[in-house]
C-alpha positions in Angstrom: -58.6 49.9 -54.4 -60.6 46.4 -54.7 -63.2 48.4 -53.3 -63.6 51.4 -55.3 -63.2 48.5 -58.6 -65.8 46.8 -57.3 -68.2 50.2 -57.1 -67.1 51.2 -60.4 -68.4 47.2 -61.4 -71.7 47.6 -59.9 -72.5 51.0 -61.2 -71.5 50.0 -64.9 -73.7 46.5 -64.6 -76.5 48.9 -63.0 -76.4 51.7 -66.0 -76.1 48.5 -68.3 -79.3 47.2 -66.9 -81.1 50.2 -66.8 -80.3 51.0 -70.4 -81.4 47.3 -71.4 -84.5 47.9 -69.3 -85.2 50.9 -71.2 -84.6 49.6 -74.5 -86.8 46.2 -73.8 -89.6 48.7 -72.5 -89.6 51.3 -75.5 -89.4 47.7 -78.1 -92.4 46.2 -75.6 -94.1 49.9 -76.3 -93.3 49.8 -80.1 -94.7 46.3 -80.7 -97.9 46.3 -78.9 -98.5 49.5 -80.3 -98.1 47.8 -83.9 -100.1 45.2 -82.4 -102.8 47.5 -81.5 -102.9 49.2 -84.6 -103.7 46.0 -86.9 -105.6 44.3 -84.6 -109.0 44.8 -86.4 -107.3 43.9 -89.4 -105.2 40.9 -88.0 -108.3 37.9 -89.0 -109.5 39.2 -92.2 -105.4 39.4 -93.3 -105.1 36.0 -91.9 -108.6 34.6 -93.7 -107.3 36.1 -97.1 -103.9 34.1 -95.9 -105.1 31.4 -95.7 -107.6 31.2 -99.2 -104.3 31.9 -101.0 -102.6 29.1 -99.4 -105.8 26.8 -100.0 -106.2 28.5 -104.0 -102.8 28.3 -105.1 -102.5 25.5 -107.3 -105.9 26.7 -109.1 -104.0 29.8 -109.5 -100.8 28.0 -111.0 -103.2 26.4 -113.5 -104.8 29.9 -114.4 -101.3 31.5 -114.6 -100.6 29.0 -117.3 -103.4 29.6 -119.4 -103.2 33.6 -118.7 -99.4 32.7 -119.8 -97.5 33.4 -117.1 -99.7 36.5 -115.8 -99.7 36.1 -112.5 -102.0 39.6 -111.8 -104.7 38.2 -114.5 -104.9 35.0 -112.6 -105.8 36.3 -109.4 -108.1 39.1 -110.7 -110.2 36.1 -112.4 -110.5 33.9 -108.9 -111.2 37.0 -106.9 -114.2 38.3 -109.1 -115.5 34.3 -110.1 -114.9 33.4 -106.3 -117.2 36.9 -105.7 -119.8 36.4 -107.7 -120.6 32.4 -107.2 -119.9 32.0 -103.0 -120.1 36.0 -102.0 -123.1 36.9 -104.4 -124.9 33.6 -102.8 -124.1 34.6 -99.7 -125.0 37.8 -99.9 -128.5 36.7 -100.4 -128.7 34.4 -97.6 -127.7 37.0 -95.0 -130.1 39.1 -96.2 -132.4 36.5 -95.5 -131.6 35.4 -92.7 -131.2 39.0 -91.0 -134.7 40.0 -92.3 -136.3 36.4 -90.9 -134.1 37.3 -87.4 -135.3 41.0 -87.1 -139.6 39.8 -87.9 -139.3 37.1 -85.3 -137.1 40.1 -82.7 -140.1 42.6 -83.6 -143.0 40.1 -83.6 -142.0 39.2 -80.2 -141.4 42.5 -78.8 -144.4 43.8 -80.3 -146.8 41.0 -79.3 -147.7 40.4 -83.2 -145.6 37.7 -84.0 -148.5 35.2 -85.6 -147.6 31.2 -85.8 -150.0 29.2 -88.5 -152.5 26.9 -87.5 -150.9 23.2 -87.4 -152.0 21.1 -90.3 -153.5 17.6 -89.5 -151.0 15.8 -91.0 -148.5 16.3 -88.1 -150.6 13.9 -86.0 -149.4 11.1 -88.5 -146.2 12.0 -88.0 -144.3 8.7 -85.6 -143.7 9.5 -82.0 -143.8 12.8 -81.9 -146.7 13.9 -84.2 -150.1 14.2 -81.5 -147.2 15.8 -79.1 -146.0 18.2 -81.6 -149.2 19.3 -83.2 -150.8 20.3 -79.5 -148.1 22.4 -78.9 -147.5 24.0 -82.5 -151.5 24.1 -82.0 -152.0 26.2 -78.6 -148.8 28.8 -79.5 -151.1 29.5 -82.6 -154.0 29.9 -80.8 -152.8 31.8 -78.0 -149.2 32.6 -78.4 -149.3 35.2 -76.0 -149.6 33.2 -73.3 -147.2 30.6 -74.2 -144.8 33.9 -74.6 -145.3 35.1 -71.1 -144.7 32.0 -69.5 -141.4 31.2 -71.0 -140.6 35.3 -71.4 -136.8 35.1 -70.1 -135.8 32.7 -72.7 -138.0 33.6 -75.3 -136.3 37.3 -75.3 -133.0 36.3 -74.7 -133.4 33.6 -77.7 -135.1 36.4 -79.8 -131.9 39.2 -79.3 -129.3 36.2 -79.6 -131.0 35.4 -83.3 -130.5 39.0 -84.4 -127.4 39.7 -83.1 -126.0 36.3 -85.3 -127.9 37.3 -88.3 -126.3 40.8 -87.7 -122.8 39.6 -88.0 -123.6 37.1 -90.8 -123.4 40.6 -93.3 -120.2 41.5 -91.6 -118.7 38.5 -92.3 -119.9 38.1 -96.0 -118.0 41.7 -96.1 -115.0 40.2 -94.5 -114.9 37.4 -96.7 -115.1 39.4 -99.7 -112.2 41.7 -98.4 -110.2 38.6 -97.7 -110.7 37.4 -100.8 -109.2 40.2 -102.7 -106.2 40.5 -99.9 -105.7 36.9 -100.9 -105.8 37.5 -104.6 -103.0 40.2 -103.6 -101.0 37.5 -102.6 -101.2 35.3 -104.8 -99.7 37.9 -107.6 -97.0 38.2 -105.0 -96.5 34.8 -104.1 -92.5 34.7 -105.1 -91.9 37.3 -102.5 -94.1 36.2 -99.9 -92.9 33.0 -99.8 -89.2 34.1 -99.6 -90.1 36.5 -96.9 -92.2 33.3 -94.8 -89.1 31.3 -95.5 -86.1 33.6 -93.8 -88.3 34.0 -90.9 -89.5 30.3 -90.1 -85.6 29.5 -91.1 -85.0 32.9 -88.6 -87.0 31.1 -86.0 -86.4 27.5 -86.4 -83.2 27.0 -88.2 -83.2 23.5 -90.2 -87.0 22.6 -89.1 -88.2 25.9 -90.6 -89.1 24.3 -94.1 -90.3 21.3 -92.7 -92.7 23.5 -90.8 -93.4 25.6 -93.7 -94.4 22.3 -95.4 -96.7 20.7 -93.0 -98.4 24.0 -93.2 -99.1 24.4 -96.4 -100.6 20.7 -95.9 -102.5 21.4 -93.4 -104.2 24.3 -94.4 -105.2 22.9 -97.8 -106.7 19.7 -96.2 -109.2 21.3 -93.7 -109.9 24.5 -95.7 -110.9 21.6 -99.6 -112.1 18.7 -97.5 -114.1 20.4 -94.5 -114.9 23.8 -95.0 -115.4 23.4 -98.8 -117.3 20.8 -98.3 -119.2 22.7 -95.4 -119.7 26.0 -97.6 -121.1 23.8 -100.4 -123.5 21.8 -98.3 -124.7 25.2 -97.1 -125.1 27.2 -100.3 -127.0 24.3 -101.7 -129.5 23.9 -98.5 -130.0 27.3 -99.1 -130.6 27.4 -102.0 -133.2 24.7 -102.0 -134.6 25.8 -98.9 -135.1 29.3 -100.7 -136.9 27.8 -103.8 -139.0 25.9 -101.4 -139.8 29.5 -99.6 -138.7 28.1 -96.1 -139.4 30.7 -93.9 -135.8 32.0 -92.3 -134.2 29.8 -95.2 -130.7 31.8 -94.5 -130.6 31.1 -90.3 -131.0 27.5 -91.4 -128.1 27.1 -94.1 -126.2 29.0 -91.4 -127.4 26.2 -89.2 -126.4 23.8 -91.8 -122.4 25.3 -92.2 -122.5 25.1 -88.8 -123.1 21.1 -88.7 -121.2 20.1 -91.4 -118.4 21.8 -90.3 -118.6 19.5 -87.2 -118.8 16.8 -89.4 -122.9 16.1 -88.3 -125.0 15.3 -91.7 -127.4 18.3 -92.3 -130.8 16.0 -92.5 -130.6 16.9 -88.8 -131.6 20.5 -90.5 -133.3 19.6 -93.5 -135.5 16.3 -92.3 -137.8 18.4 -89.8 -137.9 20.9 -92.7 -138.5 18.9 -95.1 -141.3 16.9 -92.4 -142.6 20.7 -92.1 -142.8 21.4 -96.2 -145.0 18.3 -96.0 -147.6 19.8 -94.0 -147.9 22.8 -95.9 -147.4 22.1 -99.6 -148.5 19.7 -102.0 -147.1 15.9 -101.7 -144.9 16.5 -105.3 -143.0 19.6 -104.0 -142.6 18.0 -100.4 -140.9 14.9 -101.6 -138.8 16.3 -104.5 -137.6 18.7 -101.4 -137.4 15.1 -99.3 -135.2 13.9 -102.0 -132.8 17.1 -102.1 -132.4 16.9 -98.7 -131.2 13.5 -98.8 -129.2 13.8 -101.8 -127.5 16.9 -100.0 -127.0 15.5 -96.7 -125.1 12.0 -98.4 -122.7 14.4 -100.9 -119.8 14.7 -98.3 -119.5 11.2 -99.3 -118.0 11.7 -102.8 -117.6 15.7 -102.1 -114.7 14.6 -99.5 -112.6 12.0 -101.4 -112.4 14.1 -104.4 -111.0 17.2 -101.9 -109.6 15.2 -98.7 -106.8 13.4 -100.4 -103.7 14.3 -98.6 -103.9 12.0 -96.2 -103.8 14.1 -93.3 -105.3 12.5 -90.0 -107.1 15.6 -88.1 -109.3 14.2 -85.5 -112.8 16.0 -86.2 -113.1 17.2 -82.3 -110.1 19.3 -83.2 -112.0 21.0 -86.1 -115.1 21.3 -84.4 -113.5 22.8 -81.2 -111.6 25.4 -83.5 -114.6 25.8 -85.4 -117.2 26.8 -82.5 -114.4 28.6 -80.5 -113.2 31.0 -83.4 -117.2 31.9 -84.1 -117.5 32.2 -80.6 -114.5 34.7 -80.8 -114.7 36.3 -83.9 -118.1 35.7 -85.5 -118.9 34.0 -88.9 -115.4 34.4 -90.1 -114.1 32.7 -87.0 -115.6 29.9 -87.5 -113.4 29.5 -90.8 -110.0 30.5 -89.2 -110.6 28.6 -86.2 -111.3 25.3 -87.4 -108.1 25.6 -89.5 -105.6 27.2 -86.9 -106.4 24.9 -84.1 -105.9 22.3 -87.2 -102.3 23.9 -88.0 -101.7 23.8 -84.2 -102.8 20.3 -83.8 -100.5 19.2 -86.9 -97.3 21.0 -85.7 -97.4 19.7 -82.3 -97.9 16.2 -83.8 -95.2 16.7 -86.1 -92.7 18.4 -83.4 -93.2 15.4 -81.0 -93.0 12.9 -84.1 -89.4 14.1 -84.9 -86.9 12.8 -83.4 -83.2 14.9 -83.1 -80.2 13.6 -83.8 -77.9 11.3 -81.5 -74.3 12.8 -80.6 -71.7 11.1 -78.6 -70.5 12.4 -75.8 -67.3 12.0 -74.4 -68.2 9.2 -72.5 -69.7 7.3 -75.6 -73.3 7.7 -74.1 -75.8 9.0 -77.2 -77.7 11.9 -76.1 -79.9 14.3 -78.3 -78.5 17.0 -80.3 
């Protein structure tokens, strides 16, 4: 008899464990499945997240002059924020794709032609008797300076259009996520009712708290680095397009790409602007001079008046999430990866800052909660 219960034990706890193990498997099935099906979708959704987060209080602002339209208010930032970053932008890429794809088909081709080097460059300090030889011999006989560095030349050449390439995907994506983060906005009750029973879902009493750091976080890095970053950029290029710097969009992308790390962009713009002096007039080349400077030095108003919620990210956290995230998914990574690693680095500094609460146990000895 105790053997025959026993039996009957095993057999129940064996059909029990089969049916959980079938029922795991077919959710496992289910939600990579899902997770298949909006993965192309999953960054630009998460991009257009995370400009609502960054946008909302502008949008509280517009709401109450639109009086109390909520739809109104995000229609007007999604086709403003269009027309003055993606219009830009737009033009940039354009740029810097058609710049990428002479210099791919010059090389190829063999009729990629480099200017004579103007005497000035020898005056330049240092560098300038080194620097004119060189630009000097590729323009006089390029092919041969082309077959003796070949391997890097061509890898150099199909790295360059491949980035301008996916410069116009991400202005697309960006103008996508712009309007998925209008829709959000309008919808902002909801949404943050349905982000609040699932952090609360997930982490009880430290789901607000989380929700709140957050919302912090995101809104520091995306105002007083990227913003700062995207500005910096559409202004180099800008000037650098008025000046008719050749390839003027590769090197605002250049330019984002430095100031995101928090590097000033006269690392860009002061051999540029060294280069405008040997081929335009002295009045152009230092009024460009000028607007280099003047560009490179605005971070240091541009990020008091957006960096002022005294969050303490150290910058190799945002550079690291910056070059990662483009490395991973393009131009648009470079946006979301700078400010998840951020979010990351700010919840794991605020989960080891907080401290549970002490309980006494029956032997009076406090232990954590």
């Amino acid at each position: 008899m105790d053997t025959s219960s026993q039996l009957d034990k095993a057999r129940r706890f064996n059909r029990q464990a089969i049916d959980i193990a079938i029922k795991l498997s077919a959710i496992a099935f289910i939600v990579i499945w899902c997770f298949n099906i909006i993965q192309p979708f999953i960054m630009v959704v998460l991009w257009g997240a995370i400009l609502a987060v960054a946008l909302y209080p502008l949008h509280q602002k517009i709401t109450k002059l639109c009086k109390g339209s909520k739809k109104f208010a995000s229609i007007a930032i999604a086709v403003v924020g269009i027309t003055l970053i993606a219009a830009p932008s737009v033009h940039l890429s354009s740029s810097a794709f058609d710049s990428a794809q002479h210099i791919y088909t010059g090389i190829e081709e063999g009729t990629l032609q480099i200017p004579a080097a103007n005497e000035k460059v020898k005056s330049w300090p240092l560098v300038g008797e080194k620097i004119y030889n060189s630009w000097q011999g590729a323009s006089q006989d390029l092919e041969k300076v082309a077959e003796q560095y070949a391997p890097q030349i061509k890898h150099f050449s199909g790295s360059l259009l491949s980035v301008a390439a996916s410069i116009g995907g991400g202005v697309l994506q960006f103008i996508v996520s712009l309007i998925i983060a209008a829709v959000f906005m309008a919808k902002s009750a909801s949404m943050h009712h349905g982000i609040s029973l699932l952090m609360r879902r997930l982490m009880n009493e430290n789901g607000d708290r989380t929700i709140t750091t957050t919302i912090a976080t995101i809104r520091s890095v995306s105002t007083g680095v990227l913003g700062v970053a995207v500005i910096q950029s559409l202004l180099s290029g800008i000037g650098l397009l008025i000046a008719d710097i050749p390839g003027a969009g590769l090197w605002a992308i250049a330019v984002l790409i430095l100031a995101i790390a928090q590097l000033p962009p006269i690392i860009i713009l002061g051999p540029i602007a060294a280069y405008y002096f040997s081929v335009a007039d002295t009045t152009p080349a230092v009024i460009f001079l000028v607007f280099s400077i003047i560009v490179s030095m605005s971070d240091a108003f541009l990020k008091p008046l957006f960096l002022g919620r005294g969050m303490n990210i150290p910058m190799l956290v945002i550079l690291l999430g910056a070059i990662g995230g483009m490395l991973l998914s393009g131009i648009i990574g470079l946006f979301v990866g700078a400010i998840v690693l951020a979010l990351g680095y700010e919840l794991l500094q605020d989960w080891l800052n907080h401290q549970a609460p002490l309980v006494e146990d029956n032997d009076n000895n406090s232990v954590e909660k």
